[in-house]
C-alpha positions as CSV (number, residue, x, y, z in Angstrom):
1,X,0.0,0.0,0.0
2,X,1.2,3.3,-0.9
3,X,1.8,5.7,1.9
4,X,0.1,8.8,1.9
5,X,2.7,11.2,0.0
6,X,3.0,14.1,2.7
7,X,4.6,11.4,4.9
8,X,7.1,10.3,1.8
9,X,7.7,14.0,1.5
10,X,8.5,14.3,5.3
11,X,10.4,10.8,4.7
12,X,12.7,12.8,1.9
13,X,12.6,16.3,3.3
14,X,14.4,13.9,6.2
15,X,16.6,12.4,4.2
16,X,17.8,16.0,2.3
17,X,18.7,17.4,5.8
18,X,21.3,14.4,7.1
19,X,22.8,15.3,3.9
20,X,22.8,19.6,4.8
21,X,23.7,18.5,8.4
22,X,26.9,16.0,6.5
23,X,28.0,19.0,4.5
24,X,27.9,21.4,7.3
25,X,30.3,19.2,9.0
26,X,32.3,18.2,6.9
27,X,32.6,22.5,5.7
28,X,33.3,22.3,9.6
29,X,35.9,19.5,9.7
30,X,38.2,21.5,6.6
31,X,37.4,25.0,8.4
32,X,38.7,23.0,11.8
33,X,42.1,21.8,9.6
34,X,42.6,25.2,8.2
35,X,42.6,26.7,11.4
36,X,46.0,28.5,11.5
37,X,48.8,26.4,13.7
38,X,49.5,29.4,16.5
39,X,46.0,29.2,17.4
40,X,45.1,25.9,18.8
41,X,47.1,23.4,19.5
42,X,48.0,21.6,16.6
43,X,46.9,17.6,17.2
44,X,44.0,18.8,18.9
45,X,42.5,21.0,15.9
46,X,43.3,17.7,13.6
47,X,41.4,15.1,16.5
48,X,38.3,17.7,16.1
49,X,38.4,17.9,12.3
50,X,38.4,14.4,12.2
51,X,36.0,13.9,14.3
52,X,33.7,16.5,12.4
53,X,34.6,15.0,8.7
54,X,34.0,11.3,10.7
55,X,30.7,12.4,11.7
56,X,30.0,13.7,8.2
57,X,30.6,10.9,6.5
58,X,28.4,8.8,9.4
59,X,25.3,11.4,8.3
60,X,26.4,11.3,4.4
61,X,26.7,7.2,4.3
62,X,23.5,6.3,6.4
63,X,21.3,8.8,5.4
64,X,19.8,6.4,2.6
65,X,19.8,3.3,4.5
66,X,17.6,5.2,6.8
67,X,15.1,7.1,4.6
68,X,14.6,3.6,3.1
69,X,14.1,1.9,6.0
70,X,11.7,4.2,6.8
71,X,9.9,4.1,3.6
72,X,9.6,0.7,3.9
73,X,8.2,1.0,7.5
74,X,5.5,3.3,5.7
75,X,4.4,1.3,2.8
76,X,3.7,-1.9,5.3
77,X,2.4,0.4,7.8
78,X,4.7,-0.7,10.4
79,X,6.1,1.0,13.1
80,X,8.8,3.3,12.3
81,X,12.7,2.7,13.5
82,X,14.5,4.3,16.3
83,X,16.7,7.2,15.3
84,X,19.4,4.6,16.4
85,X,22.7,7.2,15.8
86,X,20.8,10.1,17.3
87,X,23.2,10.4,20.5
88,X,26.5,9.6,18.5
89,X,25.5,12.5,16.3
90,X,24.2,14.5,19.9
91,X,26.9,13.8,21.7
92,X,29.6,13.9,19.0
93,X,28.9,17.3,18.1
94,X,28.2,18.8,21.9
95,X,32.1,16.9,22.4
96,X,33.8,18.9,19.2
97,X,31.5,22.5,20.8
98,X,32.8,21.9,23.8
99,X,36.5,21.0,23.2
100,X,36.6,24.2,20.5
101,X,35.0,26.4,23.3
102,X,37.7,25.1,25.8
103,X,40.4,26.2,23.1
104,X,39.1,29.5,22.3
105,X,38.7,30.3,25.8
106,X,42.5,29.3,26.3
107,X,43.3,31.4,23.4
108,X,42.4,34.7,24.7
């Protein structure tokens, strides 16, 4: 059975803003690398781009999976998934905030 379309809408409107969210941090992890050297210290600044551009690539690479997952969940009228990398993506991004606020701070 064919869902009704303003929840396949929602379902894509979804799935276009894990890709936004991917591309803001991944614009994030290469603005964390180009960071110049005298302001942060230098390993740090390369543990937070990676993390961002890790993270990125997390959103980028299941963003699919999930919109189809949920699609499918639709059409057979079944009850949706858990967000399941909700908190890695929570938590992951509250970490690199917090680390780069630490670092600014420090930098004054």
């Amino acid at each position: 059975m064919e869902p009704d379309p303003r929840f396949t809408l929602a379902n894509e409107r979804t799935f276009l803003t894990w890709l936004s969210t991917a591309l803001a941090l991944s614009a994030g992890g290469v603005a964390m690398a180009a960071v110049p050297d005298d302001m942060f210290v230098p390993w740090i600044r390369t543990a937070l781009a990676i993390m961002l551009v890790t993270l990125s690539a997390l959103a980028a690479g299941l963003a699919y999976p999930r919109w189809r997952n949920i699609q499918r969940a639709l059409r057979e009228q079944a009850p949706l998934p858990p967000p399941a990398l909700a908190a890695v993506f929570g938590y992951g991004v509250a970490a690199v905030a917090v680390i780069a606020l630490v670092l600014i701070v420090l930098s004054i």
